[in-house]
N, C-alpha and C positions, 0 to 999 in steps of 0.2 A: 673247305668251304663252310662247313658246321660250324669250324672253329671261329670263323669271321663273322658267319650269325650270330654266335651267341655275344660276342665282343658288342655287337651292334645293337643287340636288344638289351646288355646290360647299360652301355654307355646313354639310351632312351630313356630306361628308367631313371640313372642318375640325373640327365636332365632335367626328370621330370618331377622328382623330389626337389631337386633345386630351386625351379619355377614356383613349385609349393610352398617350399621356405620364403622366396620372395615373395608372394602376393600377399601371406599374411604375415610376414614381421616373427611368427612365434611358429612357424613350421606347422600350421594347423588352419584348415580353410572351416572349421564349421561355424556356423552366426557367434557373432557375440552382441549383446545388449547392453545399451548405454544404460546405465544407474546415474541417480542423482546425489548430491550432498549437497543440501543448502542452508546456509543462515539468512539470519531478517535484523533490519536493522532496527534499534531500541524503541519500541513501541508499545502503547497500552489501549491499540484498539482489537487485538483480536481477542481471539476465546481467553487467552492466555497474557498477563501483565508481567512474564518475566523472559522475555526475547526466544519462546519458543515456540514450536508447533505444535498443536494438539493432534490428537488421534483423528484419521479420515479427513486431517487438511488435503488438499487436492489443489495441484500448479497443472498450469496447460506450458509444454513445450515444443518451440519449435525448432529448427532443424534451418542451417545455412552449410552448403558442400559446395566442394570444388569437385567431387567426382559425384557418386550415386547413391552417399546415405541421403534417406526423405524421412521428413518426421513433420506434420502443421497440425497443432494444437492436440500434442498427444498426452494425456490424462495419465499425473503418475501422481501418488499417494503417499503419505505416512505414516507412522504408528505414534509421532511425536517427536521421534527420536531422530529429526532431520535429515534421514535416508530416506530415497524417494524413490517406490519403484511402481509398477505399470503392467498390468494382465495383457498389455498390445505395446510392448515395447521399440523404442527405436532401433534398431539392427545396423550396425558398420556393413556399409556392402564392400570396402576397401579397404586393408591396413596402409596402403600408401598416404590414404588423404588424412588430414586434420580437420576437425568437424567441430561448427561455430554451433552454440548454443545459445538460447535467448529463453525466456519464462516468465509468467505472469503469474498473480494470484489475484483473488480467486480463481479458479479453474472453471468455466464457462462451457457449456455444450455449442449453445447456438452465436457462433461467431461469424459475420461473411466471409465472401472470396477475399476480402481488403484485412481480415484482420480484427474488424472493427466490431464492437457490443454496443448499441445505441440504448438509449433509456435508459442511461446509468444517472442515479438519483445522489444529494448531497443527502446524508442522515446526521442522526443523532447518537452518539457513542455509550451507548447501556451497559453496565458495569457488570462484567461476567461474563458479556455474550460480545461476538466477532459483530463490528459493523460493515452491515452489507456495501457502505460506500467506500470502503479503506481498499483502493489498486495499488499492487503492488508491481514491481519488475525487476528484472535479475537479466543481465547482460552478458554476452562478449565471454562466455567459458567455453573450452574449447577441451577435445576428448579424444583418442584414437584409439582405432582397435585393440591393440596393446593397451593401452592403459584408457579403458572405457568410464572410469568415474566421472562425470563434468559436477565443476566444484563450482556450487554456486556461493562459494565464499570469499573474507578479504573484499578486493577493489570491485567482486562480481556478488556482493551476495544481494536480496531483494533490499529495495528503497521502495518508500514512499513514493506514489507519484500525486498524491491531493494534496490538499491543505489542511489543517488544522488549527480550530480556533478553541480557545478553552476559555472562559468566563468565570472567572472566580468572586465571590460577593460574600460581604462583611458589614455588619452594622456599625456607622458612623454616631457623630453628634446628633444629637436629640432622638436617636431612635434606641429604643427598647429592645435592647437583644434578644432578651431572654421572653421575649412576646411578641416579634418581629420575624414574617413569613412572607418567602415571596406567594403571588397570589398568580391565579387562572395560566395565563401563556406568556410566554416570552417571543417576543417578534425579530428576528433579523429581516433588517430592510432593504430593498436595491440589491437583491441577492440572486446569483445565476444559481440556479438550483438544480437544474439536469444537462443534459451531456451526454458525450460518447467517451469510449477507453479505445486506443489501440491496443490491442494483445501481442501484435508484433512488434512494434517501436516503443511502446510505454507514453505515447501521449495524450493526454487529454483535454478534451474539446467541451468547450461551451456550446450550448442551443437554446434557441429561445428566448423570452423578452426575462428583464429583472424583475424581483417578485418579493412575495412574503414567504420567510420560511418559519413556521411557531412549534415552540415545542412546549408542553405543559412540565410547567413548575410550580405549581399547586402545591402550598404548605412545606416547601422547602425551607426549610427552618433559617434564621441567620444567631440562630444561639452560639457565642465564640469559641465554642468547645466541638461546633460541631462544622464540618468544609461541605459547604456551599458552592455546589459550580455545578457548569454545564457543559458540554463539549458536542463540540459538530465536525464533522468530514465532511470541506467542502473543495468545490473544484478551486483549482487555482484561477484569478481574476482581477483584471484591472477593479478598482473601486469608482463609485459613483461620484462623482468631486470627491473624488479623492479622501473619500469616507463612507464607512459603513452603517447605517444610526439601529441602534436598539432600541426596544419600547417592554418597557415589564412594570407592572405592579406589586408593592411592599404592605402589606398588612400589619399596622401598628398600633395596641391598643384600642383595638377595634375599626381604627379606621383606614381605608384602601386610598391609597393615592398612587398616581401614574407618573414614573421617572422614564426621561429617554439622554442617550447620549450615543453621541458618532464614536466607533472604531477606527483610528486610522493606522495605518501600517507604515512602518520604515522600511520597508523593503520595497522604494521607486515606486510607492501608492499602490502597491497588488500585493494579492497574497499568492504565493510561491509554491512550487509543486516542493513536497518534502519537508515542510517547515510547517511549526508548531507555534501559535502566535499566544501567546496568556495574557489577556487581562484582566487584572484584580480591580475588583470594581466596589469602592467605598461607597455605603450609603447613610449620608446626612437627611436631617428634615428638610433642609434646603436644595437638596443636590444632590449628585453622585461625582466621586470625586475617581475617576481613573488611575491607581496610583502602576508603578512604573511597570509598563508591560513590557515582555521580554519576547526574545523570538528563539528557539534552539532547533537544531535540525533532526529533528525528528528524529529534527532540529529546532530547538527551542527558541523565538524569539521573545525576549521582554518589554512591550510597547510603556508609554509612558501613564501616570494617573490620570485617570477619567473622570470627568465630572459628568452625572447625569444631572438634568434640571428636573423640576417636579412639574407637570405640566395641574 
């Protein structure tokens, strides 16, 4: 009878290590922690102009299962070096399930129950420093206990999700390069200027009526030795017929005169989530001449030359 107990207690045990082997894949039931690996794609709006992250970047991620891992908008960090980890990390509650991943940047505190950050602003891209309107998102990576890294790279790593407009400016016929500055503010007109982000989908939303957006270009020089331009992160948006018009002042031998001219887009009259719109913008005594603007995906597009007129 002994002999058929112990039979029976040993054969439980083996079960029960078996069951253990199964449920986590690697014969070990204690937590494991999702880590991240992400890249970005070619961009020169954050802290950093050569495709990397800086120290104390911060992504918010979320968490999609088919069993019981949970993660909504959980704050993980990096030193630069594209590893990305988190003092309150995601935990695998299952080696059986595959676990969907999604991420945004910036990494935001106060997001609703929907996902959503409202009073997201279009800005102006300052050389050295991350602009606060540049949303990014990173998609569709997938991670399991066993192999807990989610790569947010390749076909998953962060995109743009706004638009970018860049404004390049050079002195034409009859103006004075070498004593020729742009002067006071520079206007974007008919411009949706604020908005919300999804942190879960990556979409973004227009609010509000069209507007003036100015930024000061005071004494920006157009000497030909030296580049001239401006850059904005703005939401993506149908245009106003189908054009955008600028308004800026050229200080030339003392005198101030007022150039405007429309931006229009080949990209179906909107500008596009992800894409990078340039226009070189020539200025004559008579005009501003738009010479050929381009589009690339952030992603460059190159739109065609611009004529400003002198009001």
């Amino acid at each position: 009878m002994k002999k058929f107990r112990f039979l029976y207690i040993a054969a439980a045990a083996l079960l029960f290590a078996a069951c253990a082997n199964e449920e986590d894949g690697i014969g070990n039931n204690d937590p494991v922690a999702a880590t991240v690996q992400a890249d970005i794609v070619k961009n020169v709006t954050r802290a950093t102009t050569d495709n990397t992250w800086s120290n104390n970047d911060a992504i918010g991620v979320n968490v999609t299962s088919p069993g019981y891992t949970i993660g909504d908008n959980v704050k993980y960090t990096t030193t630069g070096d594209g590893k990305f980890t988190s003092d309150n990390p995601i935990y695998f509650a299952d080696a059986r399930e595959t676990v969907n991943f999604n991420a945004y940047y910036p990494y935001q505190e106060n997001v609703d129950g929907n996902g959503i950050v409202n009073n997201w602003n279009m800005a102006e891209v300052r050389e050295g420093k991350p602009c606060p309107a540049d949303f990014l998102f990173a998609r569709d990576a997938t991670a399991t206990k066993s192999s807990p890294q989610v790569q947010f790279t390749g076909d998953n790593q962060f995109k743009h999700c706004m638009s970018m407009i860049r404004l390049t400016f050079r002195a034409g016929k009859g103006i004075n390069a070498n004593n020729a500055n742009l002067k006071n503010k520079l206007k974007l007109k008919g411009i949706y200027k604020t908005g919300s982000i999804n942190t879960l989908t990556g979409e973004v939303t227009v609010s509000g009526d069209r507007g003036i957006y100015e930024s000061d270009v005071d004494n920006k020089s157009l000497k030909n030795d030296v580049t001239c331009s401006c850059e904005f992160i703005v939401f993506p948006q149908s245009l106003d017929n189908n054009k955008m018009d600028i308004e800026f002042e050229v200080a030339d031998n003392g005198t101030i005169n007022t150039y405007t001219t429309s931006l229009p887009s080949s990209t179906n009259n909107e500008f596009k989530g992800g894409y990078l719109y340039t226009y070189p913008i020539r200025i004559n005594n008579t005009g501003v001449v738009i010479e050929k603007a381009g589009i690339t995906e952030w992603q460059p597009i190159d739109e065609p030359d611009l004529d400003a007129v002198q009001q």
